[in-house]
C-alpha positions in Angstrom: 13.4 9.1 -19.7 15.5 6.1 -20.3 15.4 2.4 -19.5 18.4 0.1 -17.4 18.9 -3.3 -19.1 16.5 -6.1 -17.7 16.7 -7.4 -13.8 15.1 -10.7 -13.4 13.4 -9.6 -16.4 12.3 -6.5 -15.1 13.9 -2.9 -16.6 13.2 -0.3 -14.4 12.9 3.5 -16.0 14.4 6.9 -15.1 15.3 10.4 -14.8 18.5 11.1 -14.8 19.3 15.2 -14.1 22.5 17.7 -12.5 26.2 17.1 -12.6 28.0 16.6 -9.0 28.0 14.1 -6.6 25.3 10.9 -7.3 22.3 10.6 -5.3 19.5 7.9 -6.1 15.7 8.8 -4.9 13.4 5.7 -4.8 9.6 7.0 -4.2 6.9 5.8 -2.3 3.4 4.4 -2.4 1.2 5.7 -4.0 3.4 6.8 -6.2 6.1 7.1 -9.0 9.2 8.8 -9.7 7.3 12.0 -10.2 7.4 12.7 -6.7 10.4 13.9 -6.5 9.7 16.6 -9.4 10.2 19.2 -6.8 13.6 17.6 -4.8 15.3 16.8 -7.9 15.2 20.6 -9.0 16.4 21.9 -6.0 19.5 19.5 -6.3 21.3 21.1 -9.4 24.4 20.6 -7.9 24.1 16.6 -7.5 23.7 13.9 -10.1 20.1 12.9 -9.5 18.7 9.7 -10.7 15.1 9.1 -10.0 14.1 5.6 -11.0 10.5 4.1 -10.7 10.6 0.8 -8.7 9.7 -2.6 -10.2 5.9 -2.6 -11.3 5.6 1.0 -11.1 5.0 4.3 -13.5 6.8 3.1 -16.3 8.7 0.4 -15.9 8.1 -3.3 -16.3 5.2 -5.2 -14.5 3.9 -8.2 -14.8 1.8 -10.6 -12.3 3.9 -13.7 -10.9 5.7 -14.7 -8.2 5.1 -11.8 -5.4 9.0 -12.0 -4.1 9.4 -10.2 -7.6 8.4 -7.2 -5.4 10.1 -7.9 -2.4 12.7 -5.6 -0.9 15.8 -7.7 -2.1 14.5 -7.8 -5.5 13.7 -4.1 -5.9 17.2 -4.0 -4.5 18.5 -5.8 -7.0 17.0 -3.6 -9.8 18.0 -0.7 -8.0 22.0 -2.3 -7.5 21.6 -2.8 -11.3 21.1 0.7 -12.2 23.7 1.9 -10.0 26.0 -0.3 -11.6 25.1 -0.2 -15.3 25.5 4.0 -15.1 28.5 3.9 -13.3 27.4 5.6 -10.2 30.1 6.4 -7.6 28.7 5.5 -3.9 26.0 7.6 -4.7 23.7 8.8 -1.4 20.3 6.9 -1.8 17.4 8.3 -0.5 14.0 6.7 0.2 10.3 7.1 1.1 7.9 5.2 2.1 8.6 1.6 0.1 11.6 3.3 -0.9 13.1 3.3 2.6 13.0 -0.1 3.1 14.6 -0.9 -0.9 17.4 1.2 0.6 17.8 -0.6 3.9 17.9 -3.5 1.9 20.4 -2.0 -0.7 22.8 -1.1 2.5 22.3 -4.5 3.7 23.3 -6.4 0.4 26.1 -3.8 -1.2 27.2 -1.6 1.3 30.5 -0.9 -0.5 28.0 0.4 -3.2 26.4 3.5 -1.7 27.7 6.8 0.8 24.9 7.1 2.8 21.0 6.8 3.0 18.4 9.3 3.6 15.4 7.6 5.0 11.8 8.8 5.8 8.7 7.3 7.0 8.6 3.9 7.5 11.7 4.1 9.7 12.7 0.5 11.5 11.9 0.7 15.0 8.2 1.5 14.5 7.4 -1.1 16.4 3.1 -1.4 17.5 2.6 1.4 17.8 1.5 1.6 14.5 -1.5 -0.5 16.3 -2.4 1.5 18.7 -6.0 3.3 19.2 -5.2 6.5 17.4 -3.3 5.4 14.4 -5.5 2.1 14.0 -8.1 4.1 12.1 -5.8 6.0 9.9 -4.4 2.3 8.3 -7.9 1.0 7.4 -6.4 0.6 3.9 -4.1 -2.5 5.0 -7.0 -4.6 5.7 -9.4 -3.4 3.0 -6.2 -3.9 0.7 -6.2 -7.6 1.3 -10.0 -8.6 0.3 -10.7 -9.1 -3.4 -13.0 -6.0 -3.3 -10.4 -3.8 -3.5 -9.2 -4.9 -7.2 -12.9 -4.9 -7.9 -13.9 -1.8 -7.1 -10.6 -0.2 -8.1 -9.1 -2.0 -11.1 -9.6 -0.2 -14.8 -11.4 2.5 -12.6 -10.1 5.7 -13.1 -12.6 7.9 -11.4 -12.7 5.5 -8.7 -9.0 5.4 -8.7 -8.6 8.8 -8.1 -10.7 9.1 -5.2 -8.5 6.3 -3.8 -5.3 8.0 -4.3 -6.4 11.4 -3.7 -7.3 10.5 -0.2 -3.6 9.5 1.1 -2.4 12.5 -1.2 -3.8 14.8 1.1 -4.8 12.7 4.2 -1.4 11.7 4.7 0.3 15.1 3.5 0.7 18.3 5.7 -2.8 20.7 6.6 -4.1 22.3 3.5 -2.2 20.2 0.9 -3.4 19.3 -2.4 -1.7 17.6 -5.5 -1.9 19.2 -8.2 -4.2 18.1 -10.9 -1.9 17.2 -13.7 0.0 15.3 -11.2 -2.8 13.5 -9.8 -3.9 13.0 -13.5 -0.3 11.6 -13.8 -0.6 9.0 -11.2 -4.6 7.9 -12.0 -3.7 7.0 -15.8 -0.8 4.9 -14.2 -2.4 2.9 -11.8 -6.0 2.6 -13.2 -4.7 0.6 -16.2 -6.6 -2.8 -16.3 -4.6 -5.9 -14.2 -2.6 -3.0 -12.7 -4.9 -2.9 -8.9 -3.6 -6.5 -8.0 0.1 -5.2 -8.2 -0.1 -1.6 -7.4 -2.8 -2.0 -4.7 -0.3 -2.7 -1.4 -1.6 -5.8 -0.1 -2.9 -7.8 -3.2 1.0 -7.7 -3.9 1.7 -9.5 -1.4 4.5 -7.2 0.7 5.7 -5.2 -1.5 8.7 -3.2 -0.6 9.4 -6.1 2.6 11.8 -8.7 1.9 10.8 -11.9 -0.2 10.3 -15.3 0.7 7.6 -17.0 3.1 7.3 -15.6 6.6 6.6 -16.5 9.9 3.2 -15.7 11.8 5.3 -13.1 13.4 7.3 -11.7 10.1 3.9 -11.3 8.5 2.6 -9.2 11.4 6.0 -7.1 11.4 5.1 -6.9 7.6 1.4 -5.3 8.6 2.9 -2.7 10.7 5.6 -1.3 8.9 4.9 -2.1 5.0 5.2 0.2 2.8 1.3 1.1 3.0 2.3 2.1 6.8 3.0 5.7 5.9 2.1 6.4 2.6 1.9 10.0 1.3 3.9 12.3 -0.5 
């Protein structure tokens, strides 16, 4: 585990494992750079580094201004790291939040990176996210935005866990279940008190989508394809 120098005052941690071509993995919500436990070791042939995004696992948080969090400043981190190890257009891969950091990392440096591996949020979504059947399944995006949430949740860790451990196996494929230690991992991470209003998606105010104020329209784009949309591992 080892730290990048400081980012608008933010240093991001890593994993850094494998000799071979670069690829960068940028996790999800809710999540950390643990996620990709399983990827990174099938990847021996690739130099992985797995960071953990602004305000995440271990690296620095603080509350503030919420373009902090916005794409282009997790990019920014993210461009940082890449540079200060030397990186050679690595491939950058992301999930979930991480998908849109590396849209945004294409968009700012593309002479920087190969290629990007995106899943879920993917642009194009669209309403659809809206419709009938999926409405019910993003309940969190609305209860996310009341005060409750931070209440009920914040320096909670059994509470906490029931939270997570719904979109670690609601959103996951039939059967799946995280294992305890790392559900254990992620509770002690995001029940610390303050940490709900940052780590909650929502009370951040979009996370993951680019800073800056938006329109009535931006801000429903945000609600449909934020990085809440498709959380899960």
């Amino acid at each position: 585990m080892s730290w990048t120098s400081a980012i608008d005052g933010f240093r991001l941690c890593y994993n850094r494992a494998g000799t071979g071509g670069a690829a960068v993995l940028l996790h999800g919500w809710p999540g950390d750079r643990s996620e990709y436990r399983g990827v990174v070791a099938r990847l021996p042939a690739m130099d992985v580094v797995v960071p953990d995004l602004r305000g995440f696992g271990a690296s620095d948080w603080r509350s503030g201004d919420p373009t902090s969090y916005g794409a282009d400043a997790q990019a920014r981190s993210v461009v940082g790291l890449i540079e200060e190890l030397g990186l050679d257009r690595p491939v950058v891969a992301g999930h979930d939040i991480g998908s849109r950091i590396a849209i945004a990392i294409a968009r700012l440096r593309p002479d920087l990176i190969r290629a990007l591996v995106l899943t879920p949020p993917l642009p194009g979504m669209g309403e659809r996210i809206l419709g009938p059947q999926a409405a019910p399944e993003f309940w969190y995006l609305s209860f996310n935005q009341l005060p409750l949430a931070v209440e009920l949740l914040d320096g909670r860790p059994d509470a906490m866990r029931v939270f997570l451990r719904h979109f670690w196996t609601h959103w996951a494929g039939p059967g799946f279940e995280p294992p305890d230690r790392h559900l254990d991992h992620l509770v002690s991470v995001y029940s610390q008190p303050g940490r709900a209003a940052g780590l909650v998606p929502g009370r951040r105010r979009r996370v993951g989508s680019g800073g800056g104020r938006a329109t009535p329209a931006a801000r429903g784009a945000d609600r449909r394809t934020d990085h809440g949309a498709l959380a899960g591992p």
